[in-house]
TIMARTOR-778615 format. One line per field, with one value per residue (C-alpha): chain; x, y, z; residue number from 1. Coordinates in steps of 0.1 Angstrom, whole numbers, padded with zeros to 4 digits, m for minus. Each point is the difference from the previous one (the first is absolute). Layout:
BEGIN
cadena: A/...
xx: X/...
yy: Y/...
zz: Z/...
num: NUM/...
END
This chain:
BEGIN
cadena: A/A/A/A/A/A/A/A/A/A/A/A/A/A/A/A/A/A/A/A/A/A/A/A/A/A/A/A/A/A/A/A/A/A/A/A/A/A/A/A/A/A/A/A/A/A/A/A/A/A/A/A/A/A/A/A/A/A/A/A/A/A/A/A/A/A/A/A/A/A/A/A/A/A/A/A/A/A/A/A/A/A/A/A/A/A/A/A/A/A/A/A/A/A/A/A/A/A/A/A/A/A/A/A/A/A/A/A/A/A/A/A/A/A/A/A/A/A/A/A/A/A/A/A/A/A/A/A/A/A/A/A/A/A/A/A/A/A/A/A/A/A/A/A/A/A/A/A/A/A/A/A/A/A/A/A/A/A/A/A/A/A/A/A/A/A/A/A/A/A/A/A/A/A/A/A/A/A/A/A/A/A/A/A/A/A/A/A/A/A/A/A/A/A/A/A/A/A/A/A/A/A/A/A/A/A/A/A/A/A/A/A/A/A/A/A/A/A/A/A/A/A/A/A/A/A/A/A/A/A/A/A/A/A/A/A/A/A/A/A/A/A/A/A/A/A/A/A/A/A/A/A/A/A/A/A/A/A/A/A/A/A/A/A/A/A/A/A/A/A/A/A/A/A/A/A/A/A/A/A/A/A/A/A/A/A/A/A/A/A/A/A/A/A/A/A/A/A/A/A/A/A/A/A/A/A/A/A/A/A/A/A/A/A/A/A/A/A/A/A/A/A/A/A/A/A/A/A/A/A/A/A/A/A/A/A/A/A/A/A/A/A/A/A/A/A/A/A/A/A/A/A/A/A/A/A/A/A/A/A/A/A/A/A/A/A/A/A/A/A/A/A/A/A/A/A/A/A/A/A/A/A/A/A/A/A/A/A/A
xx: 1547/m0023/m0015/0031/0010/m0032/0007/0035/m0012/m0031/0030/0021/m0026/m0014/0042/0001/m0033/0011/0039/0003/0014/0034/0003/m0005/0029/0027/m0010/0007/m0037/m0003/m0036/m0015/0016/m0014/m0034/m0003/0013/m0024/m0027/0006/0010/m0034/m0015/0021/0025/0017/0013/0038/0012/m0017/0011/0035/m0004/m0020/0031/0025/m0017/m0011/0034/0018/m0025/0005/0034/0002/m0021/0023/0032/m0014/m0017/0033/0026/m0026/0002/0038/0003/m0020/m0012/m0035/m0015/0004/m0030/m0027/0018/0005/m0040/m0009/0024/m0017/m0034/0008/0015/m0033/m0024/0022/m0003/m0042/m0004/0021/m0029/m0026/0014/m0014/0020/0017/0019/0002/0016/0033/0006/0011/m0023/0017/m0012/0007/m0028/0030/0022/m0027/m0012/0036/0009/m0035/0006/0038/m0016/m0032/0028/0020/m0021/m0018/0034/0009/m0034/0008/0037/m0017/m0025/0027/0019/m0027/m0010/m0026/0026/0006/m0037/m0010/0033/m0014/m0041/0019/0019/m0035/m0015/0022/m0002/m0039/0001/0019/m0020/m0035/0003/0034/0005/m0013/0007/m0035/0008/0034/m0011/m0028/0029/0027/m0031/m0007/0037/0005/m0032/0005/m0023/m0017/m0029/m0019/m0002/m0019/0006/m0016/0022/m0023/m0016/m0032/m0016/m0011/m0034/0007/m0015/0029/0024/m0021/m0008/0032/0007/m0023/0028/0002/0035/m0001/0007/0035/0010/0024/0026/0021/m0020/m0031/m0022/m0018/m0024/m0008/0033/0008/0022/0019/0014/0029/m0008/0023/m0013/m0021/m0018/m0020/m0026/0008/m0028/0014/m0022/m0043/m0016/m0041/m0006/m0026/m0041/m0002/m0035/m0001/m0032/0000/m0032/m0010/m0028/m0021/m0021/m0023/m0023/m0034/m0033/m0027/m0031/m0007/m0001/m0016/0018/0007/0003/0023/m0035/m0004/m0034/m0001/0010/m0028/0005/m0020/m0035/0000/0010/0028/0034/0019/0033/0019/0011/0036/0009/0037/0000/0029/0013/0029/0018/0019/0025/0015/0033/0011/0042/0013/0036/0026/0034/0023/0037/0027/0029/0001/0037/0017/0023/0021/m0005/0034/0025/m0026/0006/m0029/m0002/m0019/m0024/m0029/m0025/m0033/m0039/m0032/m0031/m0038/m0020/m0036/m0015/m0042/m0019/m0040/m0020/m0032/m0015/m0025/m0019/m0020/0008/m0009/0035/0022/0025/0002/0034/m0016/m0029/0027/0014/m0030/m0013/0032/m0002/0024/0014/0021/0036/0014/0020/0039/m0001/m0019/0023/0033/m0015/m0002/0033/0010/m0013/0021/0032/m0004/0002/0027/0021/m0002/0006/0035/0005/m0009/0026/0028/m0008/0031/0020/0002/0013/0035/0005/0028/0001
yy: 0733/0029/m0016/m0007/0035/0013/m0024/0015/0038/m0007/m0016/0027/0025/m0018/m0005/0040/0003/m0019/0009/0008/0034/m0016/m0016/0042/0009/m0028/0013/0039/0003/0025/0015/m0030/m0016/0030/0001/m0036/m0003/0033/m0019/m0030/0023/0015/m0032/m0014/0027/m0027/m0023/0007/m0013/0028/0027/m0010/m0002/0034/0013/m0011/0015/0035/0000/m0007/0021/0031/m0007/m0001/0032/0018/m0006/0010/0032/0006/m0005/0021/0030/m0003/0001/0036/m0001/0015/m0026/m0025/0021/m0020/m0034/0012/0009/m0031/m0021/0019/m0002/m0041/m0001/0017/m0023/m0030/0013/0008/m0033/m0009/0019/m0024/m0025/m0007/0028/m0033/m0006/0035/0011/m0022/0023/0037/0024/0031/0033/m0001/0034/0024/m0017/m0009/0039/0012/m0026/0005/0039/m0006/m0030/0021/0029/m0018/m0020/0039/0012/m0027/0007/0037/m0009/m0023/0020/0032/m0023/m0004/m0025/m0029/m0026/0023/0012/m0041/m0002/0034/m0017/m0029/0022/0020/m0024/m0019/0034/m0005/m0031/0011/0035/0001/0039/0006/0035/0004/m0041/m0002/0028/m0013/m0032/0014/0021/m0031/m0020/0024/0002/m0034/m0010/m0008/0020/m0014/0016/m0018/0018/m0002/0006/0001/m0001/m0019/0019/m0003/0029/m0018/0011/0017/m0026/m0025/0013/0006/m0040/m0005/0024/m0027/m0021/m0004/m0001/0001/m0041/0003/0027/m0014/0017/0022/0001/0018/0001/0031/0001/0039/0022/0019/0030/0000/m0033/m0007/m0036/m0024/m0024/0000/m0029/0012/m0015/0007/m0005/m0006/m0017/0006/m0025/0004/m0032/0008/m0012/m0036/m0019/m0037/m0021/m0042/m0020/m0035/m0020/m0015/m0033/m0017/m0025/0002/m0011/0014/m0016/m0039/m0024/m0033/m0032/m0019/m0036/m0021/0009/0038/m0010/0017/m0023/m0010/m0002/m0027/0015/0014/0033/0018/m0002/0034/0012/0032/0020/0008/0029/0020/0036/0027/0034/0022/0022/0026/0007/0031/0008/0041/0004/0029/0006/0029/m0010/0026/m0009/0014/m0002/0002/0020/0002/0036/0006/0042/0002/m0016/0004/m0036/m0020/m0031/m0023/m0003/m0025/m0004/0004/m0009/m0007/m0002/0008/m0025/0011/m0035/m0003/m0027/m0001/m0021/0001/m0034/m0008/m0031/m0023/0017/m0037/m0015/0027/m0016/0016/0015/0022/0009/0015/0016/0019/0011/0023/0030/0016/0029/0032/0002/0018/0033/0000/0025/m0028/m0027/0019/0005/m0037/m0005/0027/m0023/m0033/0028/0010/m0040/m0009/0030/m0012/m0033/0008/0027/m0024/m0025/0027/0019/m0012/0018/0034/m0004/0014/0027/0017/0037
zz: 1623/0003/0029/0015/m0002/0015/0034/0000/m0002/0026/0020/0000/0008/0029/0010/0000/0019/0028/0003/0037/0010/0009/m0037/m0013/0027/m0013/m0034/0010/m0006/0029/m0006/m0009/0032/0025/m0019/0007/0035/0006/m0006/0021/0028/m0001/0004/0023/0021/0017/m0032/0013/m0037/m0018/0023/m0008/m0037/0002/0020/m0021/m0037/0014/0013/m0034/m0016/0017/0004/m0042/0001/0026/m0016/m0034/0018/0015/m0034/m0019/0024/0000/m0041/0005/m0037/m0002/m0020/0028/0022/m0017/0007/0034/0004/m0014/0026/0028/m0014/0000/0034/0010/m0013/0013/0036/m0006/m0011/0035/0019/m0012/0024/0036/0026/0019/m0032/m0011/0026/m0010/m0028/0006/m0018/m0020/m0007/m0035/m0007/0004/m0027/m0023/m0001/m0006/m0027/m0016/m0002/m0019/m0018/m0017/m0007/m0015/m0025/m0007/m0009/m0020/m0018/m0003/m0012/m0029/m0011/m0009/m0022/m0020/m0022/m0002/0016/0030/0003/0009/0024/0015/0005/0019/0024/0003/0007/0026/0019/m0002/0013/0029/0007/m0018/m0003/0001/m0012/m0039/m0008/m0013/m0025/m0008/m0006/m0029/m0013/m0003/m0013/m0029/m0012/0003/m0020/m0038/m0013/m0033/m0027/m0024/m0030/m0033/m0034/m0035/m0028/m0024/m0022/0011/0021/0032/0018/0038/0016/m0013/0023/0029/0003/m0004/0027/0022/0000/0037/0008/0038/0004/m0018/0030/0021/0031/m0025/m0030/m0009/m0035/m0009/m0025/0001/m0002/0029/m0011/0033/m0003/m0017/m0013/m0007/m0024/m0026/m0009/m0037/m0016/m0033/m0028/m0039/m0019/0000/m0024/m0004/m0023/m0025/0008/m0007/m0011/m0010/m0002/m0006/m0005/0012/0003/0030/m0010/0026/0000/0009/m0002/m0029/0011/m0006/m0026/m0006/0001/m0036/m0001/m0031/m0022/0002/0024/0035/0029/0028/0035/0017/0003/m0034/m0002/m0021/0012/0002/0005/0010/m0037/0008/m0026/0003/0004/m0002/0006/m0014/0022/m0010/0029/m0004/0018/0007/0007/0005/0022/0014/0005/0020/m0002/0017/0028/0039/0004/0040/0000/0020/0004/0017/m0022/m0032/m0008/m0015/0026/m0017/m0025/m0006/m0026/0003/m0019/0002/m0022/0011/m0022/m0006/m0015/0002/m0015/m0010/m0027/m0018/m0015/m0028/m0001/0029/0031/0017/m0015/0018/0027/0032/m0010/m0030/0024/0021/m0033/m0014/0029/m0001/m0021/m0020/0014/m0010/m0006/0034/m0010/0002/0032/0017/m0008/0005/0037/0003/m0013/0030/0023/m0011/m0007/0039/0010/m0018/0008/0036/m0006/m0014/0025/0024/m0015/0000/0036/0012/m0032/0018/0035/m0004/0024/m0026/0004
num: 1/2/3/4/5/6/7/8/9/10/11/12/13/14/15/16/17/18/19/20/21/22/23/24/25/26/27/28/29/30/31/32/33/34/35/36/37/38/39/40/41/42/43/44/45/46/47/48/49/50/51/52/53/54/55/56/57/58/59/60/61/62/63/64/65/66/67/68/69/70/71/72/73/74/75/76/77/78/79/80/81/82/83/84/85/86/87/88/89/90/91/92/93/94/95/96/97/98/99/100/101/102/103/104/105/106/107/108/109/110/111/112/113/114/115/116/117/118/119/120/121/122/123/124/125/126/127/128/129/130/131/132/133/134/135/136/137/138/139/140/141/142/143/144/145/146/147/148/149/150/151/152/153/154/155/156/157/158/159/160/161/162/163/164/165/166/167/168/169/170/171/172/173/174/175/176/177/178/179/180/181/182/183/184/185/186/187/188/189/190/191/192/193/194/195/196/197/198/199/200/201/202/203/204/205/206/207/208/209/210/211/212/213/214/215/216/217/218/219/220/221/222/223/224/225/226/227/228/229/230/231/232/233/234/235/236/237/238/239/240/241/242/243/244/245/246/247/248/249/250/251/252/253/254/255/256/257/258/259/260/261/262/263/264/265/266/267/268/269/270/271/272/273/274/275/276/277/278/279/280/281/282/283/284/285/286/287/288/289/290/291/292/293/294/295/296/297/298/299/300/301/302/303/304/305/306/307/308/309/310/311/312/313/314/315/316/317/318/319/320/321/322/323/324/325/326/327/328/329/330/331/332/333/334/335/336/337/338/339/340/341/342/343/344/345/346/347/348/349/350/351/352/353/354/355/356/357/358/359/360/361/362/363/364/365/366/367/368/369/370/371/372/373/374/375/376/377/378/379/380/381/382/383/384/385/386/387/388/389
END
């Protein structure tokens, strides 16, 4: 079936590829059709069947264009100049890609000075779009501050530099911007060390920005945000320095020297010349190993909380943990050091070590309280888009 399917689509493609310039003008496909014919023309200038199709479409084409043109201008509502441009902007880049043809066939086409029309329209058409901008961005409002960018920047498109458009369009960019600051809290009772909040601080927000929302970290005092998204911290646990110690036992096998060979008498065995037999004297050996096992862990609890600073209504809430484990391991043994596996040779040659301090591991815990906070702001970045207010 699959197979099947993939014939029909590679069909259908090559179908499309090869429909002739007169299939596109039956269809009403009348810039497909002059493309096409276009390029035959300039190939062959004398194929009399594509000068007729290419007659027919850029007729139709401009004809559609005209009458549209013309209705527009008659309505006389402002908002209709950037229609207008646009129709003359098309009409202009039909009768360009007329020009590419050979002069014998060109000349079968009369050629209009569109530059005139195009300037005018352009003029009303950047105005108006600007206005509309200007007429948006006095109402006020994050809704009205994105319709004001658009208009801004359809008048860019139209004139790079058109009056203060560049500035405008920062301005309606701003207001229109959800503005959002991450904020931390301590209401456990533990006093946390500075340095807590400034990893946290290393959050790294910049990947969750998006067209009209922006994460600050650092308060800026001239913004008036509209979110807040708080990391609030409830619960500080510092478990208690943990030291446990188990014993086992290595045994080997190995060989203590030699020993002579007994027959069913108790008298030592000969070999063929005469002389004592020996043996290899296989005796066991051990070792005990005392592994010893250090624990020590800080669990910080709390919630991640989305505000919404301009209806003060709490958003969301989600919970929020993570523990910083601080788990070493080192042995000593007693005994043969010959019977120790490889695994307890690994062991001892670690050495006990101290207990790190609670500062230490609260600054780890910083580090996996930073991830997961931007996992589940990560998870919720599409929560504050409204443009309310």
């Amino acid at each position: 079936m699959l197979k099947k399917l993939s014939v029909f689509l590679l069909s259908f493609v090559l179908l499309m590829a090869c429909a002739s310039s007169e299939k596109y003008l039956q269809k009403g496909q009348y810039e497909k059709a002059i493309s096409r014919s276009v390029k035959k023309l300039r190939k062959d200038p004398g194929n009399e069947k594509e000068l007729y199709v290419l007659k027919e479409a850029y007729g139709k084409a401009n004809s559609f264009d005209q009458d549209r043109i013309t209705f527009l201008e008659k309505e006389g509502r402002e908002d209709n100049y950037v229609e207008i441009y646009d129709l003359y902007v098309r009409l202009d880049n039909r009768q360009n890609t007329l020009k590419t043809l050979p002069s014998p066939v060109l000349r079968q086409f009369e050629i209009v000075d569109y530059n005139n029309k195009l300037i005018a329209s352009k003029e009303q058409a950047a105005e108006v779009s600007y206005q509309h901008g200007l007429d948006y961005l006095a109402q006020g409002g994050r809704d009205n501050a994105r319709r004001a960018y658009h208009e801004f920047s359809t008048a860019k498109s139209i004139y790079s530099n058109y009056k203060d458009v560049n500035a405008k369009l920062i301005e309606s960019k701003f207001q229109g911007t959800n503005q959002v600051l991450f904020v931390i809290e301590n209401n456990s009772e533990t006093v946390l060390p500075i340095r807590f909040d400034e990893e946290l601080q290393k959050i790294g927000l910049s990947d969750l920005n998006g067209q009209w929302i922006q994460y600050s970290v650092y308060e800026d005092e001239e913004i008036d945000y509209d979110y807040f998204v708080v990391l609030n911290i409830r619960d500080i646990v510092v478990s208690p320095e943990k030291e446990t110690s188990a014993k086992y036992t290595d045994s080997k096998e190995v060989q203590d020297g030699t020993k002579y060979v007994l027959d069913e008498r108790g008298n030592v065995k000969k070999d063929s010349l005469g002389n004592d037999i020996r043996e290899p004297n296989m005796v066991t050996i051990s070792a005990e190993i005392t592994e010893t096992r250090q624990q020590k862990e800080v669990i910080v609890g709390g919630v991640v909380e989305y505000i919404d600073l301009r209806t003060d209504q709490l958003v969301k809430r989600e919970d929020i943990s993570v523990t910083a484990f601080f788990d070493h391991s080192s042995a000593t043994f007693s005994g043969d050091e010959r019977a120790l596996s490889e695994e307890s040779k690994k062991k001892i040659r670690i050495d006990r070590t101290q207990f790190p301090n609670s500062e230490a591991m609260l600054m780890d815990a910083a580090e996996l309280l930073k991830e997961k906070t931007k996992d589940i702001m990560y998870r919720n970045r599409g929560l504050l888009s409204s443009t309310n207010g």
